[in-house]
Backbone as ProteinMPNN parsed JSONL, in Angstrom:
{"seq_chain_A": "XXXXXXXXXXXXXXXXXXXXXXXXXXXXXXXXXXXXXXXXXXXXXXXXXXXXXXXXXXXXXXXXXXXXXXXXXXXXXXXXXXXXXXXXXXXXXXXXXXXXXXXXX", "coords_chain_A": {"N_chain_A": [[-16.395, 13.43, -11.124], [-15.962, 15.875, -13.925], [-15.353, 15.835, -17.301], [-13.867, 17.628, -18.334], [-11.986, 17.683, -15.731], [-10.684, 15.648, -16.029], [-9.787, 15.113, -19.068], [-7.652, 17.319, -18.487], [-6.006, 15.943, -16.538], [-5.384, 13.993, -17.757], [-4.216, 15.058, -19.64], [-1.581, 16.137, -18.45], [-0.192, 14.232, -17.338], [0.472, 13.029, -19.772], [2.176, 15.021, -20.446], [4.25, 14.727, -18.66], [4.717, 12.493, -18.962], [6.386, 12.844, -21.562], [8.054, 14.601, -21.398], [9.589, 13.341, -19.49], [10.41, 11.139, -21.259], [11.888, 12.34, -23.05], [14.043, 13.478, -21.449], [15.558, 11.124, -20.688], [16.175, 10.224, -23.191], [18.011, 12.415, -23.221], [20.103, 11.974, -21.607], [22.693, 10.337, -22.044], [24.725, 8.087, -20.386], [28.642, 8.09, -20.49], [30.337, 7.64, -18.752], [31.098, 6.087, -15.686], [31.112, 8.093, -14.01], [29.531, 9.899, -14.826], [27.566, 7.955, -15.217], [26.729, 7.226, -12.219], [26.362, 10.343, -11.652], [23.565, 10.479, -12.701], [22.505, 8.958, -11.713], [22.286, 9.433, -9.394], [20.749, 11.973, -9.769], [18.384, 11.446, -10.407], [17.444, 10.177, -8.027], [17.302, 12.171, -6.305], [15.525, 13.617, -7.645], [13.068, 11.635, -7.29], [12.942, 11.767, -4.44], [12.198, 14.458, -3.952], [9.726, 14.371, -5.549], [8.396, 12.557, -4.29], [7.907, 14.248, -1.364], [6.944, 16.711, -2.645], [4.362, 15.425, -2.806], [3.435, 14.954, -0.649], [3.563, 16.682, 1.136], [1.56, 18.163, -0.413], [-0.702, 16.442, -0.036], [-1.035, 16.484, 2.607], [-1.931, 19.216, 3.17], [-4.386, 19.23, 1.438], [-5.417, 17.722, 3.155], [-5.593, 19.738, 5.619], [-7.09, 21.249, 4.32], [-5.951, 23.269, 3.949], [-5.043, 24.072, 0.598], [-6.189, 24.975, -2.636], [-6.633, 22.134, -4.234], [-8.06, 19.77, -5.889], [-9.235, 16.425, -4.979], [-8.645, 14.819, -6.839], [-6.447, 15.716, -8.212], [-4.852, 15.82, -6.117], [-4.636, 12.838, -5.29], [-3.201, 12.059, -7.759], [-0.621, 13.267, -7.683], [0.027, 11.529, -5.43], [0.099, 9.386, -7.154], [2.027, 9.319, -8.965], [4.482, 9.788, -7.097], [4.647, 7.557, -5.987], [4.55, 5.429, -8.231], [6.696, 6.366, -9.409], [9.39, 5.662, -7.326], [8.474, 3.041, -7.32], [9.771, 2.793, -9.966], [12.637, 3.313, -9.807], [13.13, 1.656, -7.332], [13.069, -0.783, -8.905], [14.683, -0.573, -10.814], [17.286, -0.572, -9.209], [16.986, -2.608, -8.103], [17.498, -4.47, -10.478], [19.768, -3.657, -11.073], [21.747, -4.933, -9.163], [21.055, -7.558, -9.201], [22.107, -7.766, -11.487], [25.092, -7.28, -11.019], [25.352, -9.024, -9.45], [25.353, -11.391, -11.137], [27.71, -10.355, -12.497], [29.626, -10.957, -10.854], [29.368, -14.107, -10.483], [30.561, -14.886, -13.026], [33.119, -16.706, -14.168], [36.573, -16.362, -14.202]], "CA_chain_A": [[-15.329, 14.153, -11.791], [-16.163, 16.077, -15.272], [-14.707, 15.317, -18.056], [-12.394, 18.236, -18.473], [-11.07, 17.51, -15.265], [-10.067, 14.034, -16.502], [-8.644, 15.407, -19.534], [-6.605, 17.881, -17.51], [-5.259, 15.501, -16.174], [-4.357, 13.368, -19.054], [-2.999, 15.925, -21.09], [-0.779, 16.443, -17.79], [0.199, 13.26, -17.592], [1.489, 12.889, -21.368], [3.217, 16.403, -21.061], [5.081, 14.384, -17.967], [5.827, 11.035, -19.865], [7.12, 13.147, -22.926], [9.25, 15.209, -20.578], [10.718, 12.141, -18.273], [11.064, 10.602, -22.662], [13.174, 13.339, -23.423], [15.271, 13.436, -20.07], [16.488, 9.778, -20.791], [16.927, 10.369, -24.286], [19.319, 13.219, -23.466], [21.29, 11.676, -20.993], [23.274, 8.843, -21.973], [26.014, 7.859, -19.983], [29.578, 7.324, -21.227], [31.399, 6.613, -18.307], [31.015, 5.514, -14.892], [31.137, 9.11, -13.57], [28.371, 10.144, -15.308], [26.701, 7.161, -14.454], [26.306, 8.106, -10.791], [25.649, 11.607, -11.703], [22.751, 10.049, -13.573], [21.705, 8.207, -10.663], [21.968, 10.748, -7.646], [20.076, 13.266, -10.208], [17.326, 10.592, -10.258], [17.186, 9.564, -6.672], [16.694, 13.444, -5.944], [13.853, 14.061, -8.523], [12.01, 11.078, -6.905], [12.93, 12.284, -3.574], [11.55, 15.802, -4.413], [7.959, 14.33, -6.087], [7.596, 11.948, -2.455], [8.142, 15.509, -0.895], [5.861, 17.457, -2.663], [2.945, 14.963, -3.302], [3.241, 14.249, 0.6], [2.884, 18.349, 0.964], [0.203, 17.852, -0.809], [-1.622, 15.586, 0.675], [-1.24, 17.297, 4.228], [-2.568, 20.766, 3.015], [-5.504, 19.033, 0.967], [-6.223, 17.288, 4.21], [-5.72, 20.059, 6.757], [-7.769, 22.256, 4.197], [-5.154, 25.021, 3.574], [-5.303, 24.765, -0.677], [-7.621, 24.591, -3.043], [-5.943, 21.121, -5.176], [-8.992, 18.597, -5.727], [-8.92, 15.522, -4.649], [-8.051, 13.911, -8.489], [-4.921, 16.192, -7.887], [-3.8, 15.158, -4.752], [-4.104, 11.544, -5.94], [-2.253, 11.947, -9.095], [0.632, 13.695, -7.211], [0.585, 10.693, -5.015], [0.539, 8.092, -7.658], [3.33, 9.647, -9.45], [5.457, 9.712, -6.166], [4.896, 6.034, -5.886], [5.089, 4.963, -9.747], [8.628, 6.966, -9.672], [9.603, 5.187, -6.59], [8.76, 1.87, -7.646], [10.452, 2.496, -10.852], [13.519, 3.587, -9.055], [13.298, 0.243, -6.83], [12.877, -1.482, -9.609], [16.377, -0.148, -11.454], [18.011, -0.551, -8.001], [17.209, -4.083, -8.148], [18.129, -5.104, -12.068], [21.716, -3.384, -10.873], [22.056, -5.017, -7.895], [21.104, -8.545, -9.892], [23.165, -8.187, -12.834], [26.049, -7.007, -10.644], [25.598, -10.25, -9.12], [25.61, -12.403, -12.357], [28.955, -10.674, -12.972], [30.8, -11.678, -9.639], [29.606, -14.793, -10.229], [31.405, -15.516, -13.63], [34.53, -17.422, -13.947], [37.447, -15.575, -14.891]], "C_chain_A": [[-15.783, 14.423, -13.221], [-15.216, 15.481, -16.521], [-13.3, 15.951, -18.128], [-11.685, 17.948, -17.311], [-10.159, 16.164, -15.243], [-9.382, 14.142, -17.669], [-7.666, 16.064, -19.302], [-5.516, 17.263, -17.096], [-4.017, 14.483, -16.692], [-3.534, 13.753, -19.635], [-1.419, 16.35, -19.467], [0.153, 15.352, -17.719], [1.317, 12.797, -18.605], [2.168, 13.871, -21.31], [4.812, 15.193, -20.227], [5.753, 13.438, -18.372], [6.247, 11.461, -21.008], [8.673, 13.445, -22.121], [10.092, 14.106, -19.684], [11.283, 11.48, -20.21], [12.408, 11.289, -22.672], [14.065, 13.704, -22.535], [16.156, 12.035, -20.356], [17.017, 9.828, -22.306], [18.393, 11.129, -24.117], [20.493, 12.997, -22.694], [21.679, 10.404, -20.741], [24.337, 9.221, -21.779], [26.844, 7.399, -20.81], [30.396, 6.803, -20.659], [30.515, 6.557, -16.887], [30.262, 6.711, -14.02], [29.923, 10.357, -13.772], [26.832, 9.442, -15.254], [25.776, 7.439, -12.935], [25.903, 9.166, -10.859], [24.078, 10.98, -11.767], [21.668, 9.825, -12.284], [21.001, 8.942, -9.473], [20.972, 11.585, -8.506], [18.614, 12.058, -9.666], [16.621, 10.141, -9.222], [17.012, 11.172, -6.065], [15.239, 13.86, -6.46], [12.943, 12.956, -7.742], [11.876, 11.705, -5.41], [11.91, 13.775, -3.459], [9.989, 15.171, -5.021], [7.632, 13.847, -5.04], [7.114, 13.568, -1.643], [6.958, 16.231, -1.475], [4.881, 17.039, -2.812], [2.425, 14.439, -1.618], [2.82, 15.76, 1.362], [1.793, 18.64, 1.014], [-0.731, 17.637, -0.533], [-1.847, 15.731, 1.929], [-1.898, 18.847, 4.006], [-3.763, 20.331, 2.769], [-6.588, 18.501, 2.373], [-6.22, 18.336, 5.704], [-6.833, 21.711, 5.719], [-7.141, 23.443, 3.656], [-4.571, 25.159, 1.367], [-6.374, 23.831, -1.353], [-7.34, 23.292, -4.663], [-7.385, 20.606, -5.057], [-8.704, 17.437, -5.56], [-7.98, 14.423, -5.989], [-6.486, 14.701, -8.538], [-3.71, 15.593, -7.491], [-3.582, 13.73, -5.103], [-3.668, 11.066, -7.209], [-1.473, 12.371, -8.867], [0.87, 12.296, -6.197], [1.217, 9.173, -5.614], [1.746, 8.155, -8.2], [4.236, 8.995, -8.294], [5.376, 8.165, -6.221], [5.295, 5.351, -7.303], [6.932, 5.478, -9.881], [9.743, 6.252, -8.591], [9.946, 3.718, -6.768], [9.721, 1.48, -8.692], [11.959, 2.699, -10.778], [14.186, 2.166, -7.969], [13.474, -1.054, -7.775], [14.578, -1.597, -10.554], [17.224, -0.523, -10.365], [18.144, -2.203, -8.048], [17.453, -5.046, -9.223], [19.686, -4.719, -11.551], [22.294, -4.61, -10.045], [22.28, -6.866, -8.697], [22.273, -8.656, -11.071], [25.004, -7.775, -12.363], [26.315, -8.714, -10.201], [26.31, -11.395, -10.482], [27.153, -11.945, -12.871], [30.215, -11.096, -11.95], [30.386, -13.265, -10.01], [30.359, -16.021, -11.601], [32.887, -16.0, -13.42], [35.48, -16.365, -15.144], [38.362, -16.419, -15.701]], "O_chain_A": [[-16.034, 13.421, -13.89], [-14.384, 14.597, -16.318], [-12.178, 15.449, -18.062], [-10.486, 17.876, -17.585], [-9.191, 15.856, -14.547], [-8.355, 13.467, -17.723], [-6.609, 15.652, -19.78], [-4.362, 17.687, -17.159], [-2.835, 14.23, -16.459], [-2.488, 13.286, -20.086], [-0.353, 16.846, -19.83], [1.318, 15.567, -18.051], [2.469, 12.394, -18.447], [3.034, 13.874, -22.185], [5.88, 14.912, -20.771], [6.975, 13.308, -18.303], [6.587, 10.546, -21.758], [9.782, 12.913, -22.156], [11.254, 14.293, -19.323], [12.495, 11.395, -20.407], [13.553, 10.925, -22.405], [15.01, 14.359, -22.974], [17.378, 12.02, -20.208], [18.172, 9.5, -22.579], [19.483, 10.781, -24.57], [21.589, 13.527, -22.876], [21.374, 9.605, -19.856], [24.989, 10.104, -22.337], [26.536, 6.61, -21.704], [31.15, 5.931, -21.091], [29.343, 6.935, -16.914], [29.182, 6.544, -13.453], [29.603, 11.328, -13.087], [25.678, 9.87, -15.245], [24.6, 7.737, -12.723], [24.917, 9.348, -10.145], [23.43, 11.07, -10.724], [20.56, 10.286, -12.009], [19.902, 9.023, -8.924], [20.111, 12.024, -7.743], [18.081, 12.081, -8.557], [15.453, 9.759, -9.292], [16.341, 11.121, -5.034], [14.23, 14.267, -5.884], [11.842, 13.446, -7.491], [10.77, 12.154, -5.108], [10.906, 13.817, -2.748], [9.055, 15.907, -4.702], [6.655, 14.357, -4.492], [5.927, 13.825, -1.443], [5.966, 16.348, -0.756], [4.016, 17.89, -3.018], [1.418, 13.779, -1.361], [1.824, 15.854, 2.079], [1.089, 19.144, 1.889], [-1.706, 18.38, -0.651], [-2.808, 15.163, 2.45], [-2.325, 19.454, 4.988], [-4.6, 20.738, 3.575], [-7.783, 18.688, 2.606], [-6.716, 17.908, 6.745], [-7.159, 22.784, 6.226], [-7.677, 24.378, 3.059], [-3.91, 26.096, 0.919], [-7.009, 22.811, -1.086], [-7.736, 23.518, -5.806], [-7.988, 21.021, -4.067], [-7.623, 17.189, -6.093], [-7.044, 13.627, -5.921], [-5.493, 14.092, -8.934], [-2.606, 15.188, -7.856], [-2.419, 13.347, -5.228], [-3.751, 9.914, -7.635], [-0.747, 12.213, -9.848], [2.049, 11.942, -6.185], [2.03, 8.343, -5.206], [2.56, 7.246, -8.035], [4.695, 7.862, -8.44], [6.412, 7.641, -6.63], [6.37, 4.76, -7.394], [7.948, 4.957, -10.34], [10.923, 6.254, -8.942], [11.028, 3.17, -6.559], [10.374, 0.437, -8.687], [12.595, 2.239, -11.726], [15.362, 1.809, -7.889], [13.941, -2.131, -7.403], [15.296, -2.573, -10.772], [18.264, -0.945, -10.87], [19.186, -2.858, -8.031], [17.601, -6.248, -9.005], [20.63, -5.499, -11.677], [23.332, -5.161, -10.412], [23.397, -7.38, -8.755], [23.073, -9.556, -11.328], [25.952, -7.928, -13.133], [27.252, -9.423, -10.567], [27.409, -11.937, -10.6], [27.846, -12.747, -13.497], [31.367, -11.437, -12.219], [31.391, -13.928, -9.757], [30.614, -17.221, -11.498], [33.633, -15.605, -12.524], [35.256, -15.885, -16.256], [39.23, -15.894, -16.399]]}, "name": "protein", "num_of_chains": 1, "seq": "XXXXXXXXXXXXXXXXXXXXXXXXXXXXXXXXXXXXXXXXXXXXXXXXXXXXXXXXXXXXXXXXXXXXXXXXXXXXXXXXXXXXXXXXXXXXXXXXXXXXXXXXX"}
């Protein structure tokens, strides 16, 4: 792999962790209702990167575009990094929901 296609990919990278920055910056919840919005938007966008990095990875392998391989496996790591980080929120909720059923009223 050359170089430029390794910075390519970097500078793609940082455009993506500015742009996911500035998505959480701009949407802070105030109520509950917004909350869930928040959530379903989130659980679609990962849905949608599994989807197209899985696309992806069936065209690169049946041949039909011309992605390089450093592509295809930077559309798949995403899909999984967004996934995990998604599992990962799913399961701080799920915990700290707990810790509040189990205070005393």
């Amino acid at each position: 792999m050359s170089n430029m296609e390794i910075n390519n990919v970097l500078a793609q990278m940082r455009a993506m962790s500015a742009q996911a920055s500035s998505s959480v910056n701009e949407a802070k919840p105030t109520n509950s209702s917004e909350f869930s919005s928040l959530l379903s938007q989130s659980i679609e966008a990962v849905n949608k990167t599994q989807k197209e990095a899985s696309e992806l990875s069936t065209a690169f392998t049946t041949g039909q575009t011309e992605a390089s391989l450093a592509e295809v496996m930077v559309s798949l790591q995403k899909a999984s990094l967004s996934f995990q980080t998604v599992l990962q929120t799913r399961n701080k909720l799920v915990e700290a929901y707990k810790d509040v059923m189990r205070m005393s009223m």
